[in-house]
N, C-alpha and C positions, 0 to 999 in steps of 0.2 A: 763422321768419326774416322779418325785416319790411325793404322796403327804399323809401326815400324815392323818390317818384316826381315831388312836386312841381317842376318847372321855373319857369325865369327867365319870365315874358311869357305866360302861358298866357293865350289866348283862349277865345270859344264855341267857335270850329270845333274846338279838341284837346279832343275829346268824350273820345277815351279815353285820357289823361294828367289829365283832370277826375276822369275815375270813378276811376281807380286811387287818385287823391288821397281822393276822398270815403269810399272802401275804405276806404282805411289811416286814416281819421280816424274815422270810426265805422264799425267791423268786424262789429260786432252788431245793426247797425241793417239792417231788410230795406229798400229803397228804392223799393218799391210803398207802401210807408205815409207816406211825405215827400209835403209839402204841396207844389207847386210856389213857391209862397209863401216857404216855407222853403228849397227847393233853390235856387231862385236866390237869396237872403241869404248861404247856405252856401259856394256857389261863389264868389259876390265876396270873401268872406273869407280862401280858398284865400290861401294863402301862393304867392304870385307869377301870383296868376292879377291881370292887368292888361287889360281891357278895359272896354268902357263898359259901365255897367251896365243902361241901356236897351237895347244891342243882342242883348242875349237874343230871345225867341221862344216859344213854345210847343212848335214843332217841335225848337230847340236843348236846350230843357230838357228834351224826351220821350227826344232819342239821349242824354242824360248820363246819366236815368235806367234807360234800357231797359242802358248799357253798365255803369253801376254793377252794376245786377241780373244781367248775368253774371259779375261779380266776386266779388259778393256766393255765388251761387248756387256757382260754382267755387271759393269757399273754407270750404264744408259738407262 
């Protein structure tokens, strides 16, 4: 069962409304392997993720992928 998690206005801070989103969009992808590079490309793309794109971080981009990876991990 798959269920749409993407929301209206997602920022950095809904780390885990990010990760749910980046789950359900690649299921199969482990996200220890994602470039930060790539994840934050990834996340701006999110379907209703609206914040600025320079207000990332390194620490914001570690919670989305540390929160991903228990998504990832809990749907093995």
């Amino acid at each position: 069962m798959t269920f749409c998690v993407q929301q209206a206005d997602m920022r950095w801070t809904d780390v885990e409304d990010i990760a749910l989103a980046l789950a359900e969009r690649f299921p199969d992808l482990d996200p220890l392997t994602v470039r930060f590079t790539d994840l934050h490309r990834w996340v701006c793309e999110l379907d209703g993720f609206d914040d600025a794109p320079d207000a990332s971080n390194e620490s914001k981009l570690e919670a989305i992928q540390m929160a991903w990876l228990d998504e990832y991990r809990r749907s093995r």
